[in-house]
PQR file of N, CA, C, O and H, with PARSE charges and radii, in Angstrom:
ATOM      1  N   UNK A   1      86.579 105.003 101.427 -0.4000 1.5000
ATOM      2  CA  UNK A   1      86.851 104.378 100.158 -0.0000 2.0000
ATOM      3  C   UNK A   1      85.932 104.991  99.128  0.5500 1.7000
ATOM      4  O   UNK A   1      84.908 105.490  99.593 -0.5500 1.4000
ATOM      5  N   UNK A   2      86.137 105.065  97.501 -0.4000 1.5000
ATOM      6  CA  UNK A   2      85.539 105.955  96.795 -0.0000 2.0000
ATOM      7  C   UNK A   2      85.061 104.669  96.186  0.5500 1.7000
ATOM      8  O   UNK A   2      84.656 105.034  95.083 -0.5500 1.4000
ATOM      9  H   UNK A   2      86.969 104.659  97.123  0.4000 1.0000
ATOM     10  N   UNK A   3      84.881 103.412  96.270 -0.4000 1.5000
ATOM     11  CA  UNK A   3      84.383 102.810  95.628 -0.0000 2.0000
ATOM     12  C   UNK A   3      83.449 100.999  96.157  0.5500 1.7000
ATOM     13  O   UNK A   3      84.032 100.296  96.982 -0.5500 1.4000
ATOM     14  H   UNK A   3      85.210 103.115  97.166  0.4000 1.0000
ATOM     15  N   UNK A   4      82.688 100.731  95.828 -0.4000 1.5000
ATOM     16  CA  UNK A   4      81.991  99.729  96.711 -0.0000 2.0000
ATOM     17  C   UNK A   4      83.001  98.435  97.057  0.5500 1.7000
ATOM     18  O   UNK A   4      83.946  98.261  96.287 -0.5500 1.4000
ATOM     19  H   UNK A   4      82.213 101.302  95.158  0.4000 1.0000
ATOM     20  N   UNK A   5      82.864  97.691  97.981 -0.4000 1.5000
ATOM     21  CA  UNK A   5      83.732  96.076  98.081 -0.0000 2.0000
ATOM     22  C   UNK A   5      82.707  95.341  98.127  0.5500 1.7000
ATOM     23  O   UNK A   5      81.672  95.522  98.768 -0.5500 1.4000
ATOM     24  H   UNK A   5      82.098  97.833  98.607  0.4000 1.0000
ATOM     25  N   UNK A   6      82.978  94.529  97.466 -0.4000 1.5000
ATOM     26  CA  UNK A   6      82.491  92.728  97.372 -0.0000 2.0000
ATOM     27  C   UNK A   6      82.289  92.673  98.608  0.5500 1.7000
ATOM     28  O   UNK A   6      82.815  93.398  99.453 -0.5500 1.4000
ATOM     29  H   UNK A   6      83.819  94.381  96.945  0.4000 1.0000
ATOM     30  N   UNK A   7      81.403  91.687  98.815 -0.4000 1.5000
ATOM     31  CA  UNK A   7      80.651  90.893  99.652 -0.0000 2.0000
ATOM     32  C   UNK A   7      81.639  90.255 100.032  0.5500 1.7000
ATOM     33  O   UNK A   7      82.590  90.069  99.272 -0.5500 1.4000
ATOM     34  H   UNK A   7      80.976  91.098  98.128  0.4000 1.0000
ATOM     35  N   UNK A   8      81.612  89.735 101.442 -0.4000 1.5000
ATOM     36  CA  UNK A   8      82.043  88.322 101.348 -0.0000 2.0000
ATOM     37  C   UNK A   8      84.049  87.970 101.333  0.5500 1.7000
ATOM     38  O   UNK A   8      84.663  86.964 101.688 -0.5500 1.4000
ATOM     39  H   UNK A   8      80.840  89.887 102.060  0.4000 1.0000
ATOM     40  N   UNK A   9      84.452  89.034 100.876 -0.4000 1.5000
ATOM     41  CA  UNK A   9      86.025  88.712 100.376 -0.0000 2.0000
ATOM     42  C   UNK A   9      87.025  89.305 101.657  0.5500 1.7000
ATOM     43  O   UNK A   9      86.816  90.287 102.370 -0.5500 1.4000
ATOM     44  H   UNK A   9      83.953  89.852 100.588  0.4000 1.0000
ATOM     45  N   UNK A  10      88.219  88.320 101.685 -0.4000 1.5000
ATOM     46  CA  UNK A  10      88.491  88.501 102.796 -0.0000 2.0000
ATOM     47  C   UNK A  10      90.228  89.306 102.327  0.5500 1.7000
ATOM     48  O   UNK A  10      91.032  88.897 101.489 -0.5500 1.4000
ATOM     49  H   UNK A  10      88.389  87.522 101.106  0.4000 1.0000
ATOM     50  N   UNK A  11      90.317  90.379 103.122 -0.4000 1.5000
ATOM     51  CA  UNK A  11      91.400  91.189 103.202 -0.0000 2.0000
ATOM     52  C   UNK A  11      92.306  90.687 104.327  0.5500 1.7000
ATOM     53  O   UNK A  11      92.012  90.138 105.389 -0.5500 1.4000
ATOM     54  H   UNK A  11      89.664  90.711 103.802  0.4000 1.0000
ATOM     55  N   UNK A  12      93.331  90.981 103.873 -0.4000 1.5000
ATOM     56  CA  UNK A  12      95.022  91.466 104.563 -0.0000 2.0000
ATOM     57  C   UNK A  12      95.048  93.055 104.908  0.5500 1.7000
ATOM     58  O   UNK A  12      94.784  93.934 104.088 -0.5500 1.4000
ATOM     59  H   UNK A  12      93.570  91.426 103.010  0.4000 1.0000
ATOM     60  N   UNK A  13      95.406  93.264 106.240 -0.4000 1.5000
ATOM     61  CA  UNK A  13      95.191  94.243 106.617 -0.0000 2.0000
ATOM     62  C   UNK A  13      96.493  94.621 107.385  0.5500 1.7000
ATOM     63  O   UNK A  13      97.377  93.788 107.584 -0.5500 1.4000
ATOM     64  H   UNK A  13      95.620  92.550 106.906  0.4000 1.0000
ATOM     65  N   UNK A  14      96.575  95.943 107.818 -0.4000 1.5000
ATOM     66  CA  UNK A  14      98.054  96.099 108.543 -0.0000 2.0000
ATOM     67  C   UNK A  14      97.800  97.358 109.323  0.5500 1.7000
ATOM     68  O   UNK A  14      97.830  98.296 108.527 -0.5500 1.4000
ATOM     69  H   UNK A  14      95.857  96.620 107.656  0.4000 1.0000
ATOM     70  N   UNK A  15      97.601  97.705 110.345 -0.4000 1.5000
ATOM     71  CA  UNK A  15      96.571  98.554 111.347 -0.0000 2.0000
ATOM     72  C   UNK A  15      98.040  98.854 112.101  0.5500 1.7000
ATOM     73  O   UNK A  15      98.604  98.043 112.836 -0.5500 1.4000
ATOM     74  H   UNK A  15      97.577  96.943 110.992  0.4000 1.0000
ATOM     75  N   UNK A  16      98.544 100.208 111.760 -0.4000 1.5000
ATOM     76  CA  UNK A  16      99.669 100.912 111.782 -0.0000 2.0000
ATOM     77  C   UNK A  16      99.381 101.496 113.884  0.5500 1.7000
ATOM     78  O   UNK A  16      98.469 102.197 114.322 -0.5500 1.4000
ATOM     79  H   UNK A  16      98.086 100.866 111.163  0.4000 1.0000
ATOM     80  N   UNK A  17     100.287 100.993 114.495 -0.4000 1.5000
ATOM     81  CA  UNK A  17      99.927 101.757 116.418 -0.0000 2.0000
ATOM     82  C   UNK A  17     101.136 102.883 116.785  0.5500 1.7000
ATOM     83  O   UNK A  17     102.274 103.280 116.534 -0.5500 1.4000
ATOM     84  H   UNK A  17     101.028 100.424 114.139  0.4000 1.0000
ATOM     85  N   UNK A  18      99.940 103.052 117.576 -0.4000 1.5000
ATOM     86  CA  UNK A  18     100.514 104.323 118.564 -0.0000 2.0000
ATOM     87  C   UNK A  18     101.278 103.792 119.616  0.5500 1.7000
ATOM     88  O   UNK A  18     100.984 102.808 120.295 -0.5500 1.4000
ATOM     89  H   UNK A  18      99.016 102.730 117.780  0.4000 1.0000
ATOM     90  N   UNK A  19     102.361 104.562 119.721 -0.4000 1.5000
ATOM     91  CA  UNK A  19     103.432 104.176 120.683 -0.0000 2.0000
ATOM     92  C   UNK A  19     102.527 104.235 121.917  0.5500 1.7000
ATOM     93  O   UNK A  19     102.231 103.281 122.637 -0.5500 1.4000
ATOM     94  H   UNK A  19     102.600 105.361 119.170  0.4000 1.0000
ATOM     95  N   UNK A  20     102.213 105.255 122.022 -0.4000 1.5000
ATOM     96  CA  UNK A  20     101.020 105.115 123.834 -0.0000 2.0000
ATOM     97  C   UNK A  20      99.922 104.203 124.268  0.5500 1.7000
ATOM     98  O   UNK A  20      99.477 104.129 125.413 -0.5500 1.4000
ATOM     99  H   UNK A  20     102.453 106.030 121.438  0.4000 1.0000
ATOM    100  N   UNK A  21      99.461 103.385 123.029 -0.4000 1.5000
ATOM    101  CA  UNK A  21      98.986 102.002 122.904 -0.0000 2.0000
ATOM    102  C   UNK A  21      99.193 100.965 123.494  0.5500 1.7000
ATOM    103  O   UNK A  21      98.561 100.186 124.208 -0.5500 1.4000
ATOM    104  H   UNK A  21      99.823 103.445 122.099  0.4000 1.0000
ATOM    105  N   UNK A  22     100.748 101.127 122.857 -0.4000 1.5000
ATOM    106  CA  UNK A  22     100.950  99.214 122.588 -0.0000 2.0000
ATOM    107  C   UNK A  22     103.023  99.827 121.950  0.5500 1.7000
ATOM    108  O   UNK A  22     103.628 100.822 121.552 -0.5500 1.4000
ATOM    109  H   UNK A  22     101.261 101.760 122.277  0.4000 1.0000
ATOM    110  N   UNK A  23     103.271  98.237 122.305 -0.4000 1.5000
ATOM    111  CA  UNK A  23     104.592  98.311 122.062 -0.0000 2.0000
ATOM    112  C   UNK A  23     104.596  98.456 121.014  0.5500 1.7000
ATOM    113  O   UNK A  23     105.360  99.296 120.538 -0.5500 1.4000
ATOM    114  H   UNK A  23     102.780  97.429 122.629  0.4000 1.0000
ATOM    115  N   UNK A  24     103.730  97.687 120.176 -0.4000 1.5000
ATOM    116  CA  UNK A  24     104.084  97.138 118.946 -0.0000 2.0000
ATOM    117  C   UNK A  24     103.799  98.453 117.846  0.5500 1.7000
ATOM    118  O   UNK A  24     103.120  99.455 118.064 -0.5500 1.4000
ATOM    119  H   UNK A  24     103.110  97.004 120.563  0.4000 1.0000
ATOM    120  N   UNK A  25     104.559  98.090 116.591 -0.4000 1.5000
ATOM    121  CA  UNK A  25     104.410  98.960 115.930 -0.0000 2.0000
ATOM    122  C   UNK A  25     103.284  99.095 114.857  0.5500 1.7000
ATOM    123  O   UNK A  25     102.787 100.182 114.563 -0.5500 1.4000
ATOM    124  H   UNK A  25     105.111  97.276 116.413  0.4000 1.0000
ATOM    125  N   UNK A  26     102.886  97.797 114.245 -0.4000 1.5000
ATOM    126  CA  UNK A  26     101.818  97.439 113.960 -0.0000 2.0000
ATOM    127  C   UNK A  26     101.151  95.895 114.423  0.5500 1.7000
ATOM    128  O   UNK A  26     101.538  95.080 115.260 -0.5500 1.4000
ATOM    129  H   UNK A  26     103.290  96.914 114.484  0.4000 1.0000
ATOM    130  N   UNK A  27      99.931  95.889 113.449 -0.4000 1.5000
ATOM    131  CA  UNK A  27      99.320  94.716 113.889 -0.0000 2.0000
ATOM    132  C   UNK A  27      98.503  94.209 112.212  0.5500 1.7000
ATOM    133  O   UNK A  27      97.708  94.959 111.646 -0.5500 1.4000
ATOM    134  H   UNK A  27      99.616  96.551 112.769  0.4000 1.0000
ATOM    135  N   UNK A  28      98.965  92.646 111.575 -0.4000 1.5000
ATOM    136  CA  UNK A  28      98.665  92.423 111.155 -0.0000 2.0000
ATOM    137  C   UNK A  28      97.268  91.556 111.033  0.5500 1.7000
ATOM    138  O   UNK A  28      96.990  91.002 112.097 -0.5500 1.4000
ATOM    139  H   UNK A  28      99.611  92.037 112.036  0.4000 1.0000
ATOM    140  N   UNK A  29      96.467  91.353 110.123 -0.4000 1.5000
ATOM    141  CA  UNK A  29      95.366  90.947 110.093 -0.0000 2.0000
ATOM    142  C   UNK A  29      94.578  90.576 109.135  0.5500 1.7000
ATOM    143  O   UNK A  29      95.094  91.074 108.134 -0.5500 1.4000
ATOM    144  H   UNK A  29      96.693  91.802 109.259  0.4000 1.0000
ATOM    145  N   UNK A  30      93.501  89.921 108.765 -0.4000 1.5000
ATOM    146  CA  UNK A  30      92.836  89.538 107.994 -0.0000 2.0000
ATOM    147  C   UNK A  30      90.851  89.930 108.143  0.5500 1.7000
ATOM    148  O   UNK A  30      90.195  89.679 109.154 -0.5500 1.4000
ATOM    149  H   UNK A  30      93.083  89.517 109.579  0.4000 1.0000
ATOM    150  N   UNK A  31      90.526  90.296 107.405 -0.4000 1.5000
ATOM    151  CA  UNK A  31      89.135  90.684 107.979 -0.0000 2.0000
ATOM    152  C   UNK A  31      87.894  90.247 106.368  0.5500 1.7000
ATOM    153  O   UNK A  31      88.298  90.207 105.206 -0.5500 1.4000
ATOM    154  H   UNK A  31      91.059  90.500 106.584  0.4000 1.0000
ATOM    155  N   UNK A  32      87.104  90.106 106.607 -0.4000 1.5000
ATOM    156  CA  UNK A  32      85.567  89.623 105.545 -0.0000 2.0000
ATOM    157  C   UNK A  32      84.769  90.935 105.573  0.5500 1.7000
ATOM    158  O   UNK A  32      84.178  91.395 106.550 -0.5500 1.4000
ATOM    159  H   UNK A  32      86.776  90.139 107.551  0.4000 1.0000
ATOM    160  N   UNK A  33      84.848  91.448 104.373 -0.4000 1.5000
ATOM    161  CA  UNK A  33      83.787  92.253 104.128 -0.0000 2.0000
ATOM    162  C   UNK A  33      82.083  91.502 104.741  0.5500 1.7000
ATOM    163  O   UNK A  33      81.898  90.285 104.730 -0.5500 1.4000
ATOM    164  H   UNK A  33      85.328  91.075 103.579  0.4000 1.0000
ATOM    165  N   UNK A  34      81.190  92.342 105.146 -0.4000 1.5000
ATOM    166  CA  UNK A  34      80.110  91.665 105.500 -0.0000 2.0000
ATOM    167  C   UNK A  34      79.289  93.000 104.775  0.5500 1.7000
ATOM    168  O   UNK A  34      78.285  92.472 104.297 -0.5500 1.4000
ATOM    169  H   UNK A  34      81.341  93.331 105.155  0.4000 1.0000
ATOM    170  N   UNK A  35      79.241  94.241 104.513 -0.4000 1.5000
ATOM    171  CA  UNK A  35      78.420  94.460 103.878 -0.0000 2.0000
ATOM    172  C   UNK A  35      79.237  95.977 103.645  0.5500 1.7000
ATOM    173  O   UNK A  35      80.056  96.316 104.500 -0.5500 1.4000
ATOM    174  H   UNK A  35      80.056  94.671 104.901  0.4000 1.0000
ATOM    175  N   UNK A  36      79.026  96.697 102.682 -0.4000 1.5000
ATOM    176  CA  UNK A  36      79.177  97.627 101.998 -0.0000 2.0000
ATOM    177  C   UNK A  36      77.708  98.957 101.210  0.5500 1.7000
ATOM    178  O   UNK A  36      76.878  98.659 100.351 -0.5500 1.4000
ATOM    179  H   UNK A  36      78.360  96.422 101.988  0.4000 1.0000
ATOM    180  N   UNK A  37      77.856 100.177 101.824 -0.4000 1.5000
ATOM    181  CA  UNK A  37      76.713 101.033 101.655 -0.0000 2.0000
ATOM    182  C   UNK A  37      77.402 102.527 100.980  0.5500 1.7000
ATOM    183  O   UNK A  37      78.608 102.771 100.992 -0.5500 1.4000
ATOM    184  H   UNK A  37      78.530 100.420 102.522  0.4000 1.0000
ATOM    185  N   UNK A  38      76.481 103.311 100.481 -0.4000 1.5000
ATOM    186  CA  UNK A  38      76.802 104.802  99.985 -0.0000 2.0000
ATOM    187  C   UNK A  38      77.254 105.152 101.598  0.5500 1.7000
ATOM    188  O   UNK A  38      76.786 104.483 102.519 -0.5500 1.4000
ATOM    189  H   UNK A  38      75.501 103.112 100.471  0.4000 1.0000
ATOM    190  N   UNK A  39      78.079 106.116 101.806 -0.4000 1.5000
ATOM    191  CA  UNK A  39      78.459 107.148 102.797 -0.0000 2.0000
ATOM    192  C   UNK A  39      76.951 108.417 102.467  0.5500 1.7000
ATOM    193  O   UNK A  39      76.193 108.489 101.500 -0.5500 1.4000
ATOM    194  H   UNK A  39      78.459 106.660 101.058  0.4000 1.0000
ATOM    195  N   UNK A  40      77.035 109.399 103.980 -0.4000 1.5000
ATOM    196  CA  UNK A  40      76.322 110.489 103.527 -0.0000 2.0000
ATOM    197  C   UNK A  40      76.852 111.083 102.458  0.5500 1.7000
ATOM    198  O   UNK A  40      76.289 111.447 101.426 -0.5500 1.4000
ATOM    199  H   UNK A  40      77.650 109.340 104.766  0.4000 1.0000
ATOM    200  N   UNK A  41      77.822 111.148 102.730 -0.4000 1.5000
ATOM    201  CA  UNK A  41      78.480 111.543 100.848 -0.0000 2.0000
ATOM    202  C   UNK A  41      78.744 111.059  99.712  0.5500 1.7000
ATOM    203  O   UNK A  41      79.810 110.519  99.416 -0.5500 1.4000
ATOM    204  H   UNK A  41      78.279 110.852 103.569  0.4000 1.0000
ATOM    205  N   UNK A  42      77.837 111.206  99.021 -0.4000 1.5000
ATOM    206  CA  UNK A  42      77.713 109.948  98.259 -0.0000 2.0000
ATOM    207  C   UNK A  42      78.752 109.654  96.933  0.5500 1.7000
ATOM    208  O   UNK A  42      78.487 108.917  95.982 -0.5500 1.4000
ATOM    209  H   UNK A  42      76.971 111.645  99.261  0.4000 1.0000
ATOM    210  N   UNK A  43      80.060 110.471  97.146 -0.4000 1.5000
ATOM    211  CA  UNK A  43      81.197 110.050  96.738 -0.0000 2.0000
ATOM    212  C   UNK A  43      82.097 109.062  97.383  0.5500 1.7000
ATOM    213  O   UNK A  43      83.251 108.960  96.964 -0.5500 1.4000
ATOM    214  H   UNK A  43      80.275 111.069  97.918  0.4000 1.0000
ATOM    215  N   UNK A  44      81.839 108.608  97.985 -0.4000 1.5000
ATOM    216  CA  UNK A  44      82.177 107.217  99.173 -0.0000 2.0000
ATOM    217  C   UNK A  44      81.511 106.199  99.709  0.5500 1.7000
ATOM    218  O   UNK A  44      80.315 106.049  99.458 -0.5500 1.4000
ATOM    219  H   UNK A  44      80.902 108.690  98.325  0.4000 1.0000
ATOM    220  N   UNK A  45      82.303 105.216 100.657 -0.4000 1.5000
ATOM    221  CA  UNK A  45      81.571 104.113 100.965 -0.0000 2.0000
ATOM    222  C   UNK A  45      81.859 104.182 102.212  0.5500 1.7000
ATOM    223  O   UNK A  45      82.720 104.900 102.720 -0.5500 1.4000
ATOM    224  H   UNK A  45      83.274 105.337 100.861  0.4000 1.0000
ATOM    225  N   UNK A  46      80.870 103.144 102.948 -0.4000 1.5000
ATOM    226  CA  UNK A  46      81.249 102.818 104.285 -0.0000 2.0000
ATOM    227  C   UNK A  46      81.263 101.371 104.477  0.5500 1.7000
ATOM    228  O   UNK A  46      80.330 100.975 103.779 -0.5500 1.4000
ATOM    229  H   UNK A  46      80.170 102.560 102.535  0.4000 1.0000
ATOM    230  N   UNK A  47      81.800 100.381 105.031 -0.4000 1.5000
ATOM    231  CA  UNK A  47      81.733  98.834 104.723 -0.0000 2.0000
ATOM    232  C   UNK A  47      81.971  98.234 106.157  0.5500 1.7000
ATOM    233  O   UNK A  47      82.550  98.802 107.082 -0.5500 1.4000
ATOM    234  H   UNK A  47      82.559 100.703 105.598  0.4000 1.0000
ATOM    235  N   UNK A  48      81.519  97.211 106.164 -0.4000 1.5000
ATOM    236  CA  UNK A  48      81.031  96.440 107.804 -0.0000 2.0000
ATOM    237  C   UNK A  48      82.501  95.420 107.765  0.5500 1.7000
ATOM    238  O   UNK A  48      83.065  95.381 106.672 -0.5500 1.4000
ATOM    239  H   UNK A  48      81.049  96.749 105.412  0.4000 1.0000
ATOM    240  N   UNK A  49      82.972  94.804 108.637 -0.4000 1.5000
ATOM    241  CA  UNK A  49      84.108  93.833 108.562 -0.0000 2.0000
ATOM    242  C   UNK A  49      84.158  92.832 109.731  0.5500 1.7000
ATOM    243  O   UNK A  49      84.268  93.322 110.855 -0.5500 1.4000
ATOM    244  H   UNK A  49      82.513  94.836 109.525  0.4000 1.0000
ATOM    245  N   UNK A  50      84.089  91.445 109.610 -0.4000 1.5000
ATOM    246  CA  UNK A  50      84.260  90.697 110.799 -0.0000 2.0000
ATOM    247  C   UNK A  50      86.096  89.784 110.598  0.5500 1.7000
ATOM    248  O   UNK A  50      86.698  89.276 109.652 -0.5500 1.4000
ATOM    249  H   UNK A  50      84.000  91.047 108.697  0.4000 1.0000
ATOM    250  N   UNK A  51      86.347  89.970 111.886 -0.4000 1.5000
ATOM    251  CA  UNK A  51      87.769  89.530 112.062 -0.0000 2.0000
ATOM    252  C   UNK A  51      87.922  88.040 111.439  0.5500 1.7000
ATOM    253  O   UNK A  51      86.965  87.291 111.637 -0.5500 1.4000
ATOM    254  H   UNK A  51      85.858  90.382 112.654  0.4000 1.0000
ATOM    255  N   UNK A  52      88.927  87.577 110.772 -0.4000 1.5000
ATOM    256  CA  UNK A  52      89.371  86.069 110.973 -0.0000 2.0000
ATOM    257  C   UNK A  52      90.532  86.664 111.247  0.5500 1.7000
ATOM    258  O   UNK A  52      91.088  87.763 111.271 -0.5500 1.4000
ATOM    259  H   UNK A  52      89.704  88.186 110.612  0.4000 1.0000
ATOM    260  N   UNK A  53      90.828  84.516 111.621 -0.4000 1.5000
ATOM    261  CA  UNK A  53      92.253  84.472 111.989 -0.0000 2.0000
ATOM    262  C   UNK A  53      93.075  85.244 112.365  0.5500 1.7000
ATOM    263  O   UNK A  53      94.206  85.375 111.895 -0.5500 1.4000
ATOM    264  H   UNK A  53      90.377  83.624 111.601  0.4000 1.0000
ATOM    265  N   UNK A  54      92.459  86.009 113.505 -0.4000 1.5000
ATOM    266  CA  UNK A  54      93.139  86.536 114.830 -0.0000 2.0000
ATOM    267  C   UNK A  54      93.230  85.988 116.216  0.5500 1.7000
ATOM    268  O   UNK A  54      92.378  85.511 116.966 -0.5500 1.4000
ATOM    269  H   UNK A  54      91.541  85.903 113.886  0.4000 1.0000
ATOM    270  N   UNK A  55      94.457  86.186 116.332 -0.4000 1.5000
ATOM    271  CA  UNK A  55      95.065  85.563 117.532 -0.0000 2.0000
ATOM    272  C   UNK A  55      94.008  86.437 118.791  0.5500 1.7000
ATOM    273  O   UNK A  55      93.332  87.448 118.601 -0.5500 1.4000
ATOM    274  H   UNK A  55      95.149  86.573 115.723  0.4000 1.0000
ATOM    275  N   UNK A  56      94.179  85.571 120.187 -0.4000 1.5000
ATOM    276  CA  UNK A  56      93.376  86.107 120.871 -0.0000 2.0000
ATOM    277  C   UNK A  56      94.243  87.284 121.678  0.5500 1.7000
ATOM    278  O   UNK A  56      93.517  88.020 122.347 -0.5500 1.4000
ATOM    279  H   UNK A  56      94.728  84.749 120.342  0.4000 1.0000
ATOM    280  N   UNK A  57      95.447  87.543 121.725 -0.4000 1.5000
ATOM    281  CA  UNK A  57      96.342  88.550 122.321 -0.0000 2.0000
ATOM    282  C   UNK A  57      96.078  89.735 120.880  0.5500 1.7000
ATOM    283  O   UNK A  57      96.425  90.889 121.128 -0.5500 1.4000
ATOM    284  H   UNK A  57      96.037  86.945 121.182  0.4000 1.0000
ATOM    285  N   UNK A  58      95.776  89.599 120.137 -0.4000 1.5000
ATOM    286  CA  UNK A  58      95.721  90.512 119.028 -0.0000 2.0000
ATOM    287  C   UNK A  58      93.953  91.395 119.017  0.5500 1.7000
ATOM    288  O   UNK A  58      93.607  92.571 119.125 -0.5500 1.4000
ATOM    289  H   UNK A  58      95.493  88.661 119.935  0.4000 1.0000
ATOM    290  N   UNK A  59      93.409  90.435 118.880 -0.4000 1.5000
ATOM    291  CA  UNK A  59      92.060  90.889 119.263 -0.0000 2.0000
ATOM    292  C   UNK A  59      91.896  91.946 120.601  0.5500 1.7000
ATOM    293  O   UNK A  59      91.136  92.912 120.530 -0.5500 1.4000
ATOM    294  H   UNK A  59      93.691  89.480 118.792  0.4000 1.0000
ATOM    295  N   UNK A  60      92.580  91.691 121.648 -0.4000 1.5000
ATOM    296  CA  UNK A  60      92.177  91.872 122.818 -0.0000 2.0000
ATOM    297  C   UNK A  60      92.961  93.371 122.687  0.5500 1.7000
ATOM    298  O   UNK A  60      92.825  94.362 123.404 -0.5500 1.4000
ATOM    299  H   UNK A  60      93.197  90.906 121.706  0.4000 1.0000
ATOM    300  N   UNK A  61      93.784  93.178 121.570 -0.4000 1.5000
ATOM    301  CA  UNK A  61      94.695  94.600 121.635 -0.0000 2.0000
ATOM    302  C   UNK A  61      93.922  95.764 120.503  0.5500 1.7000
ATOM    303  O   UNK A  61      94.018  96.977 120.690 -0.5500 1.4000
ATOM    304  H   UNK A  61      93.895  92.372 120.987  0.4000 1.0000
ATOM    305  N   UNK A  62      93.080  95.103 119.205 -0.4000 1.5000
ATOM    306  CA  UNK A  62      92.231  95.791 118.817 -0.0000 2.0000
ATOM    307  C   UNK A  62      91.089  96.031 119.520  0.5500 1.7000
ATOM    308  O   UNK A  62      90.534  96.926 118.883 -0.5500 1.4000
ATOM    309  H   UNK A  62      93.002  94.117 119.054  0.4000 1.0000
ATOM    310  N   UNK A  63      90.455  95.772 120.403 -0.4000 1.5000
ATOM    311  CA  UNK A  63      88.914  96.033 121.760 -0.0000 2.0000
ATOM    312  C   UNK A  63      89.722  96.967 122.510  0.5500 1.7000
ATOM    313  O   UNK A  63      88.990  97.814 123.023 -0.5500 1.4000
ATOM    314  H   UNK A  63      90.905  95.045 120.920  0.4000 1.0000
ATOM    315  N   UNK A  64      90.844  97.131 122.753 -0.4000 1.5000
ATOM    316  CA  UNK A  64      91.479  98.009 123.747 -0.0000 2.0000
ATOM    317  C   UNK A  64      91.693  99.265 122.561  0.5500 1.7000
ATOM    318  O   UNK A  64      91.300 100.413 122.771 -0.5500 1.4000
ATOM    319  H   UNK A  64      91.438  96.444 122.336  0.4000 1.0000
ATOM    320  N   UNK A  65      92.202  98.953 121.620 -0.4000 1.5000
ATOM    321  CA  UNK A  65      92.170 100.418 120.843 -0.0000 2.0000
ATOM    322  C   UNK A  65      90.592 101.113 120.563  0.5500 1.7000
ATOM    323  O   UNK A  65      90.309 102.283 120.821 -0.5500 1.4000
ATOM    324  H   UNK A  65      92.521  98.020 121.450  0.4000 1.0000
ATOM    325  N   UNK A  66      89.691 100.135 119.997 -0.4000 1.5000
ATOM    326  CA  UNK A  66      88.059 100.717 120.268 -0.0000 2.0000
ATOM    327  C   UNK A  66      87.798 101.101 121.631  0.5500 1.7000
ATOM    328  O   UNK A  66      86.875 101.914 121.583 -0.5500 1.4000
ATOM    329  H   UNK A  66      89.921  99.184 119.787  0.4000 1.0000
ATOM    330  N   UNK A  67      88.113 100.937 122.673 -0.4000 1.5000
ATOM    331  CA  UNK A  67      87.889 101.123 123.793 -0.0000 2.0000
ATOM    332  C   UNK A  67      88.027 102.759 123.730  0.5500 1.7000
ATOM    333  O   UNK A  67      87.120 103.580 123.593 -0.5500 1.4000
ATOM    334  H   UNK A  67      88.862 100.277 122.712  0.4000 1.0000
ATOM    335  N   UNK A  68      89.685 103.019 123.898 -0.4000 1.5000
ATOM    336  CA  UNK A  68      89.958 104.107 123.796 -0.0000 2.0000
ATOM    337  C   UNK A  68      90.060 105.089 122.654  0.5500 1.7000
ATOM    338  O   UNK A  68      90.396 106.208 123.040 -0.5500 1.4000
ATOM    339  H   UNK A  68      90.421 102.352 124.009  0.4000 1.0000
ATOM    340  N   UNK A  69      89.949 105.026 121.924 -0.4000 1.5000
ATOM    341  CA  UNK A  69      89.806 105.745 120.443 -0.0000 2.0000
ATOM    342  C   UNK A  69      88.366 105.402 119.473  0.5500 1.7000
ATOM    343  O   UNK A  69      88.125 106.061 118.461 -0.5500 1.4000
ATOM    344  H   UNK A  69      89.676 104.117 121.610  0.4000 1.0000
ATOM    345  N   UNK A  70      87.815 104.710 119.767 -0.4000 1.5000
ATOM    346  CA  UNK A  70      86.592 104.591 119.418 -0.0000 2.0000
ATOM    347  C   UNK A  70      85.229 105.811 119.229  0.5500 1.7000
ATOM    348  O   UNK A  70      85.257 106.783 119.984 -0.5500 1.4000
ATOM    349  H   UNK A  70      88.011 104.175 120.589  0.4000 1.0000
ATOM    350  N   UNK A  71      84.156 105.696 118.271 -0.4000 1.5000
ATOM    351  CA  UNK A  71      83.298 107.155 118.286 -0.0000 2.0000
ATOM    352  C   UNK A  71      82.176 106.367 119.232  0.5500 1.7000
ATOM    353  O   UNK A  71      81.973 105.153 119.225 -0.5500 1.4000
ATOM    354  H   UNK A  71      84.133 104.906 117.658  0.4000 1.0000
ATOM    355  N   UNK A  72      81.474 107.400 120.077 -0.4000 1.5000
ATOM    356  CA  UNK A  72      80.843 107.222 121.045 -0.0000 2.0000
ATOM    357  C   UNK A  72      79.446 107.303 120.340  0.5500 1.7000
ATOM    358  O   UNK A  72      79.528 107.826 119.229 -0.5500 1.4000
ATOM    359  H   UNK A  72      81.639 108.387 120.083  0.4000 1.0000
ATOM    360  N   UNK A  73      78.138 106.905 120.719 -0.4000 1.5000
ATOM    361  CA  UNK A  73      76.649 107.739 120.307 -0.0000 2.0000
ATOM    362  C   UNK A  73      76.667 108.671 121.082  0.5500 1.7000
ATOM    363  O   UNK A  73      75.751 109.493 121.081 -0.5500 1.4000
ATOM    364  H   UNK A  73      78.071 106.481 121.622  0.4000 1.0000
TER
END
């Protein structure tokens, strides 16, 4: 993102899947900014997010996409 987010505000989200995933084609969602910083590039941002109001079959299907597509240390 090229520009900072609010604290605190909670998004609608729509997290587009991979057929080798999951049936589904997407997965809708809602998430809270929790904090927002410069990127190393400091033409961008990077921003923290905790889930609401997700179902627990939905969750379990976003931990399975971090699982496998996720960046490692």
């Amino acid at each position: 993102m090229n520009h900072p987010l609010n604290k605190g505000k909670v998004f609608h989200l729509r997290m587009q899947l991979d057929s080798e995933l999951t049936d589904k084609k997407y997965l809708d969602f809602d998430a809270r900014s929790l904090w927002c910083r410069n990127d190393l590039n400091p033409d961008f941002y990077d921003a923290g997010f905790e889930l609401v109001n997700v179902s627990y079959k939905d969750f379990r299907s976003i931990e399975e996409i971090i699982e496998k597509l996720g960046f490692r240390d």
